[in-house]
C-alpha positions as CSV (number, residue, x, y, z in Angstrom):
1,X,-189.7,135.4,-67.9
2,X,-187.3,133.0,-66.7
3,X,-186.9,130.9,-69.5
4,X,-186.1,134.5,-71.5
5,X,-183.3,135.1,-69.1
6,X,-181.6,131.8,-69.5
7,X,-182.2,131.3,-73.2
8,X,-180.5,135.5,-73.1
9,X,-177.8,134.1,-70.8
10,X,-177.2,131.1,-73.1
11,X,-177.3,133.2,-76.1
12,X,-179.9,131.6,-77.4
13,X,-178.6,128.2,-78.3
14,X,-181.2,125.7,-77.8
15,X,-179.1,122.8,-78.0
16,X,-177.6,124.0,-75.2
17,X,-180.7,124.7,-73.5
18,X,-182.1,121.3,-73.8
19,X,-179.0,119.2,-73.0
20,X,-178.7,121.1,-70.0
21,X,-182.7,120.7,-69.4
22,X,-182.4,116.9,-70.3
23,X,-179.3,116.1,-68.4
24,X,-180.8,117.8,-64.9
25,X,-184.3,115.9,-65.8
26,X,-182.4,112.6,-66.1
27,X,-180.5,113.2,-62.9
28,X,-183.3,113.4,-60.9
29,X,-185.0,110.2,-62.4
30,X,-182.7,108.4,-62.0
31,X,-182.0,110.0,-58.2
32,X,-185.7,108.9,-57.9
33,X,-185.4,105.0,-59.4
34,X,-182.6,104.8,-56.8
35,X,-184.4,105.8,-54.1
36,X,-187.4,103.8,-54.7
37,X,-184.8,100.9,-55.0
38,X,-183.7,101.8,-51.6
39,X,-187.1,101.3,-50.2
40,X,-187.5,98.0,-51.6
41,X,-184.6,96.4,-50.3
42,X,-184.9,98.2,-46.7
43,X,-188.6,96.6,-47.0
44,X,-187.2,93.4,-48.0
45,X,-184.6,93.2,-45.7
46,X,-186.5,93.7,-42.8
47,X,-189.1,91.5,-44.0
48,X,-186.3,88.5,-44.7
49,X,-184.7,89.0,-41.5
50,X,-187.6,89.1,-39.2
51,X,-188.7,85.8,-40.7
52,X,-185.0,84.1,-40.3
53,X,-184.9,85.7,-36.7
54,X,-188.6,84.5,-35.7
55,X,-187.7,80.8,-37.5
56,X,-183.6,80.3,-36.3
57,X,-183.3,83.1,-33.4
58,X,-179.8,85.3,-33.7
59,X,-177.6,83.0,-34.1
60,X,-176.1,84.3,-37.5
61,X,-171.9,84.3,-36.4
62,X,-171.5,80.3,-35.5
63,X,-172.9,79.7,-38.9
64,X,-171.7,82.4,-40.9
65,X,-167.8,82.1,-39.9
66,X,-168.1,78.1,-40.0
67,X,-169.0,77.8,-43.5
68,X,-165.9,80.1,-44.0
69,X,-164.2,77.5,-41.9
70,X,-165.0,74.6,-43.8
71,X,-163.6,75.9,-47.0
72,X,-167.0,75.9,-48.9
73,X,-169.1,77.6,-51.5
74,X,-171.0,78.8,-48.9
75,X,-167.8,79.8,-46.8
76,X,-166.5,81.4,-50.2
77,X,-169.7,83.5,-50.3
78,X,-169.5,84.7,-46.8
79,X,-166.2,85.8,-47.4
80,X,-166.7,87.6,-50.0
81,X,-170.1,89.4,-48.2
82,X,-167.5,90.0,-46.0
83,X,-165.1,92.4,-47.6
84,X,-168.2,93.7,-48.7
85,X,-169.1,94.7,-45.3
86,X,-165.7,95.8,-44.7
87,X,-165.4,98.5,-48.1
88,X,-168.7,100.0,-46.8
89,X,-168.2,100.4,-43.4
90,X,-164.5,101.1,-44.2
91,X,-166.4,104.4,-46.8
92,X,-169.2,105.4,-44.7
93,X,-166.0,106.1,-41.9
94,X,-163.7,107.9,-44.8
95,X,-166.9,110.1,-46.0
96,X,-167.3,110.9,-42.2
97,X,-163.6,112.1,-42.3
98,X,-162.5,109.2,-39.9
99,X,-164.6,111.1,-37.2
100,X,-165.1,109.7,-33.7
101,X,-168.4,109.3,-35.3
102,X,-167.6,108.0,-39.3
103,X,-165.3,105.4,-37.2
104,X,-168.6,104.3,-35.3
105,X,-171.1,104.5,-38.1
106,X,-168.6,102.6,-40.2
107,X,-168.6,99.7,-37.4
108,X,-171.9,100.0,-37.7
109,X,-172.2,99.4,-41.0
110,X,-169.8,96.5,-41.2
111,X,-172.3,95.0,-38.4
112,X,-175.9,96.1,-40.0
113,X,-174.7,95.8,-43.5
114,X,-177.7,96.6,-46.0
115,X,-180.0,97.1,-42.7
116,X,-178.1,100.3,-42.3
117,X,-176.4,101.1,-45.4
118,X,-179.8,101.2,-47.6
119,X,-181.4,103.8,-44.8
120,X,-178.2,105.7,-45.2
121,X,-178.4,106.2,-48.8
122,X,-182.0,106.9,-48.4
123,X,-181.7,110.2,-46.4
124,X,-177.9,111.1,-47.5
125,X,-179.6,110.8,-51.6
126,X,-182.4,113.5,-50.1
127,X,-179.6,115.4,-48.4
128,X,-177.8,115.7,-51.7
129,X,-181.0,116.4,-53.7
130,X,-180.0,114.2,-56.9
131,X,-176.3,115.4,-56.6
132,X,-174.3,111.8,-57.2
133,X,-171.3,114.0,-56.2
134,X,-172.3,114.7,-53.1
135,X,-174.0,111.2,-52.2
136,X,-170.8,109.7,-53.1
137,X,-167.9,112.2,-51.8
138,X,-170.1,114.2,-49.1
139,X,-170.9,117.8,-48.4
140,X,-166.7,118.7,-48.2
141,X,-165.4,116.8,-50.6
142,X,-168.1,117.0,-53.3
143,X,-167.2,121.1,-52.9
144,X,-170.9,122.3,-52.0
């Protein structure tokens, strides 16, 4: 009965129909693939880091900001992680509104990097059920 009403509302143009059919199926495979990405890489970060911890302890700044020091290819690469670090935590704080609390999960992220941005994405992509909009923007901005 359903699919009468909406072929009625659509006035019957099938085209119309199956683009609309195809474009929603698409969206939420391809929600999907991203989210089962997201897994993978919080599985392998985790995984990484607790080997890198358990062989070289925490001592990830001395080494990370000296090899910027030293001018580099290693250095370059850290730099440019970096800014990386910086856009997401500096977006994770603007889709928070620059809340006392975007301005602290954005620190957050400059400091966890993929260890907290990938478990982010994970529940904000369920939050948004498929909507990129909304992933992206947030609940206000995206309009819902």
């Amino acid at each position: 009965m359903d699919f009468i009403i909406c072929m009625d509302t659509l006035g019957g143009n099938w085209r119309q129909w199956f683009y609309i059919m195809r474009t929603f199926v698409e969206g939420i495979l391809t929600m999907k693939a991203f989210q089962i990405f997201l897994v993978v890489v919080i599985i392998g970060i985790v995984s990484i880091t607790a080997i890198v911890i358990s062989r070289h302890g925490m001592n990830l700044l001395p080494i990370f900001f000296g090899d910027m020091a030293a001018l580099t290819w290693p250095g370059q690469f850290n730099f440019d992680f970096l800014c990386f670090l910086l856009l997401s935590g500096l977006w994770l704080a603007w889709r928070h509104h620059f809340s006392a609390g975007g301005i602290l999960l954005g620190l957050a992220g400059v400091f966890g990097g993929i260890m907290l941005l990938a478990p982010y994405l994970l529940v904000a992509s369920f939050k948004a059920n498929g909507d990129v909009k909304m992933l992206l923007l947030g609940r206000r901005r995206a309009g819902s």
